[in-house]
VOKOL-99184 format. One line per field, with one value per atom (N, C-alpha, C): residue in three letters; residue number from 1; x negated, y, z. Coordinates in pm, 1 decimal. Each point is the difference from the previous one (the first is absolute). Layout:
N
r = [Ala ...]
k = [NUM ...]
px = [X ...]
py = [Y ...]
pz = [Z ...]
This chain:
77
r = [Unk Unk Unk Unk Unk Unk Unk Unk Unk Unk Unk Unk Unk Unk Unk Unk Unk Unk Unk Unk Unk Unk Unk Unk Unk Unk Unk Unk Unk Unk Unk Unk Unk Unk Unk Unk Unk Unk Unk Unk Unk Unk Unk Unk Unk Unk Unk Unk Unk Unk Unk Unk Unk Unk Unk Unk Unk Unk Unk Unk Unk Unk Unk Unk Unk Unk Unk Unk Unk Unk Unk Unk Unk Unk Unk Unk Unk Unk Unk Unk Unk Unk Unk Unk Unk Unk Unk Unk Unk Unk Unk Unk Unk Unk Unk Unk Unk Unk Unk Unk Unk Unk Unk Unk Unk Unk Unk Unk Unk Unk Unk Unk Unk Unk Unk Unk Unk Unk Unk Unk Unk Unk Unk Unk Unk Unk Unk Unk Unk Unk Unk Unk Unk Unk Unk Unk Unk Unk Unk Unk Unk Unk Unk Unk Unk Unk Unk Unk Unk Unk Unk Unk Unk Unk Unk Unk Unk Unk Unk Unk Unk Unk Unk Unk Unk Unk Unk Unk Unk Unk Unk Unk Unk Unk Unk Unk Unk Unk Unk Unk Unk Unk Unk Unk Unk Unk Unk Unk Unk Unk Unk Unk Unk Unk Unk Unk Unk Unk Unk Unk Unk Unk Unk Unk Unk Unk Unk Unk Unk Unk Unk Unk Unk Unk Unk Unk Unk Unk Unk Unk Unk Unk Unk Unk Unk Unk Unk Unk Unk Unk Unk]
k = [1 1 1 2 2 2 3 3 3 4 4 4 5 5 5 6 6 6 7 7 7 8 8 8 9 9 9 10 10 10 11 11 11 12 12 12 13 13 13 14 14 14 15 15 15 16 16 16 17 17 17 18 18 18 19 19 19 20 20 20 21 21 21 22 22 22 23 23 23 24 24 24 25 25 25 26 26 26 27 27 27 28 28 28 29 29 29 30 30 30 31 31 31 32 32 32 33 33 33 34 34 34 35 35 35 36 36 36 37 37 37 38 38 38 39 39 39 40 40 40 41 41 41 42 42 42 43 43 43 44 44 44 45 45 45 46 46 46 47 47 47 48 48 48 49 49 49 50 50 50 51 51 51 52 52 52 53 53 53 54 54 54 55 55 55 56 56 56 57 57 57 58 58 58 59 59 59 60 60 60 61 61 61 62 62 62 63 63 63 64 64 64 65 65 65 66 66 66 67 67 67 68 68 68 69 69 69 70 70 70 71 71 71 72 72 72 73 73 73 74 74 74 75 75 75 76 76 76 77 77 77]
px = [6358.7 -15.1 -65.0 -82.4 -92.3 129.2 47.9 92.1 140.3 27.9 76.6 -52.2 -156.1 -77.9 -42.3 40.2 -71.5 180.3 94.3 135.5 8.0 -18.9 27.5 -110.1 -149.8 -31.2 63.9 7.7 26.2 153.2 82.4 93.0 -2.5 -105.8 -26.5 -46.0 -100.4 -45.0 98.1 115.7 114.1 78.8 15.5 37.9 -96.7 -120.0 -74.8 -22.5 32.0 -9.7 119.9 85.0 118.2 108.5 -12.5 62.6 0.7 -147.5 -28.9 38.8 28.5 34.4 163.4 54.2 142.2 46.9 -60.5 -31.0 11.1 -84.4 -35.6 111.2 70.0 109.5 144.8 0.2 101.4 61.4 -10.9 80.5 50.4 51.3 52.5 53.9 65.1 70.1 -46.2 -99.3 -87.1 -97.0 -82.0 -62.5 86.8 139.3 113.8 -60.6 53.7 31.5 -122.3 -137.9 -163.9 -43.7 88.1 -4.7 78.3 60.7 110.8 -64.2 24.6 -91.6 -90.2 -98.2 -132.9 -11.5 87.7 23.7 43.5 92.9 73.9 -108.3 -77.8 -102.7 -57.0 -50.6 -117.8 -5.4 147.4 97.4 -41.4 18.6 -0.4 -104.5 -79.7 -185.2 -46.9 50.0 -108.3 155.2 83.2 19.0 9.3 -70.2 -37.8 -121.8 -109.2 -141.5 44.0 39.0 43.8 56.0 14.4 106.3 107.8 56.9 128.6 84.5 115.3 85.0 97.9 12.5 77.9 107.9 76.5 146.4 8.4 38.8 -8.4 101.9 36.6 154.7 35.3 -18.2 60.4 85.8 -68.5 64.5 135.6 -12.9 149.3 80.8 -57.2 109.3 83.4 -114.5 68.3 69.6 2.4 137.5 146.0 -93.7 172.0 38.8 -34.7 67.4 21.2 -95.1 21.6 165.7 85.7 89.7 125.5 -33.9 80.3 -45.4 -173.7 -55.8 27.4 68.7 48.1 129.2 92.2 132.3 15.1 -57.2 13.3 -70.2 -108.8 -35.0 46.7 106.1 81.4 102.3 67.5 89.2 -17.5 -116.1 -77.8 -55.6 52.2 -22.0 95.9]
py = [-5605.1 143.1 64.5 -85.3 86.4 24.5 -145.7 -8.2 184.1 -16.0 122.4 106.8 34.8 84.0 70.7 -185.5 42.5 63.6 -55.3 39.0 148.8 19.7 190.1 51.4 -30.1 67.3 -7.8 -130.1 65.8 39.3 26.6 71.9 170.2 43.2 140.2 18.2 -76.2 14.1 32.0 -71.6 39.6 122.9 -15.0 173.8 86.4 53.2 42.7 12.5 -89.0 13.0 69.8 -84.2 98.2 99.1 7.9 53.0 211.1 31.0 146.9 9.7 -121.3 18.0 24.5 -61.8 43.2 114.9 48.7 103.0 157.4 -62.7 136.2 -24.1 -47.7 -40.4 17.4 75.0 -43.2 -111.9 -95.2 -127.1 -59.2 67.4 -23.4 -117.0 -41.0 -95.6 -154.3 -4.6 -69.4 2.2 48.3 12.9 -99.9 59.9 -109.1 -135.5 4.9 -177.7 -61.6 65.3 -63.8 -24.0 118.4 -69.7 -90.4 -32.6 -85.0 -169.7 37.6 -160.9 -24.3 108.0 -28.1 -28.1 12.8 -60.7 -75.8 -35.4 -173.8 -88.9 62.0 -112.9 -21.4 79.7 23.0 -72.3 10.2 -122.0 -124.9 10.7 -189.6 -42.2 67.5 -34.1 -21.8 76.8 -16.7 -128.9 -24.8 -93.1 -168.7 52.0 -161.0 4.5 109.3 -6.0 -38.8 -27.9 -44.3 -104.3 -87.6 -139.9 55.6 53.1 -15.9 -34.7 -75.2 -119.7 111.6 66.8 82.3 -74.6 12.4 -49.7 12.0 -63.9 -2.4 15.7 101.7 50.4 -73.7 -62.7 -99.9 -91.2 -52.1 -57.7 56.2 154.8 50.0 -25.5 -9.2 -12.8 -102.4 -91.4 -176.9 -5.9 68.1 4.5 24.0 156.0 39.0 -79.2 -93.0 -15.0 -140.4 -56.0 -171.5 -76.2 77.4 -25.6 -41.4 126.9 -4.5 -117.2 -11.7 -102.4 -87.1 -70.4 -117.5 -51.7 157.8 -30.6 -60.9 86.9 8.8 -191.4 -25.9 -130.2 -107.8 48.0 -88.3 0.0 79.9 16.3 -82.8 -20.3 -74.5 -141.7 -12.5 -171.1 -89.7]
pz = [5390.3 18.4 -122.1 -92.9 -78.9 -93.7 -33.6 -61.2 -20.7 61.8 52.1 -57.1 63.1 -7.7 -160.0 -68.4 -152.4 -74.4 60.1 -93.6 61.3 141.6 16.7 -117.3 8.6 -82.0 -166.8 -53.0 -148.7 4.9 80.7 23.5 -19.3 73.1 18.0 -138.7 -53.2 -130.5 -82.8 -22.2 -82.3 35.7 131.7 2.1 -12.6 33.5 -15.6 -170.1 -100.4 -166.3 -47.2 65.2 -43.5 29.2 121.0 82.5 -63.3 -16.4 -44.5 -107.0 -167.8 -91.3 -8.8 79.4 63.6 1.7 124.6 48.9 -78.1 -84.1 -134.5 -99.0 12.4 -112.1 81.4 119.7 112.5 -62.3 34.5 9.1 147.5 75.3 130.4 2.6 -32.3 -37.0 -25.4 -63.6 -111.6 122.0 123.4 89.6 95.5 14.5 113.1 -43.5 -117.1 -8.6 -35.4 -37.9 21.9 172.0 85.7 133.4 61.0 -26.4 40.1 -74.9 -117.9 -63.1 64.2 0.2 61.2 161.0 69.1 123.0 36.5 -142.3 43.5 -67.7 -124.3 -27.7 133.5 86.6 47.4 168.0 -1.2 113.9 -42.5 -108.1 -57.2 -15.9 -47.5 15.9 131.2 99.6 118.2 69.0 -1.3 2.1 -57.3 -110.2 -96.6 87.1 8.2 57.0 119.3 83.0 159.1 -50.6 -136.1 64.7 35.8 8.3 15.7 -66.2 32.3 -122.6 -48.2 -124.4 -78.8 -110.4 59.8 -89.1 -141.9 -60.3 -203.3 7.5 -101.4 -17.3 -30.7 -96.2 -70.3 76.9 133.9 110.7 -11.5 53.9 46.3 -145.0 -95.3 -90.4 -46.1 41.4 19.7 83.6 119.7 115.4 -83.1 -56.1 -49.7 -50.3 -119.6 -134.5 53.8 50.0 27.0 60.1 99.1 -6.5 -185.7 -42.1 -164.3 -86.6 8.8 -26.6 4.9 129.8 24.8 -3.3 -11.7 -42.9 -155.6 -75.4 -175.2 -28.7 71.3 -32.3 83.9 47.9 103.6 -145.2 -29.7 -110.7 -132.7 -29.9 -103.4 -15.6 159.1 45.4 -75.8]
C-alpha cells in the first residue's frame, strides 16, 4: 500500500511540474500524450509494486518470429 501510495504521489508531482508549463504554451496536445504515458507508466508501476507477473515484449516477439526462425534454420541444416 505505501508502495502505491509513494508512485501516486511522485506522479502528481510530475503533473503538478509540468502540467502549468504546458498549459501557458497551449500545448494541448503535448498535455494528451504526457497523460496517457503517464498512466500507462503509472499502470506498470503499481503493478510491478503488487508483484504482478508483467509480460516482456520481447516474449511476444519471439512468438512472432520463432516459427520463420525455425523454417530458415531448418533450410540450413
Amino acid at each position: 500500500m505505501i508502495v502505491i501510495l509513494g508512485i501516486l504521489l511522485v506522479v502528481m508531482v510530475i503533473a503538478l511540474i509540468e502540467v502549468p508549463s504546458l498549459l501557458k504554451k497551449g500545448l494541448k496536445r503535448e498535455i494528451w500524450v504526457l497523460g496517457i504515458l503517464l498512466l500507462f507508466g503509472t499502470g506498470l508501476n503499481i503493478a510491478q509494486g503488487l508483484q504482478i507477473n508483467i509480460p516482456n515484449p520481447l516474449d511476444w516477439i519471439n512468438v512472432v518470429y520463432k516459427p520463420f526462425s525455425d523454417f530458415l534454420f531448418g533450410l540450413f541444416k
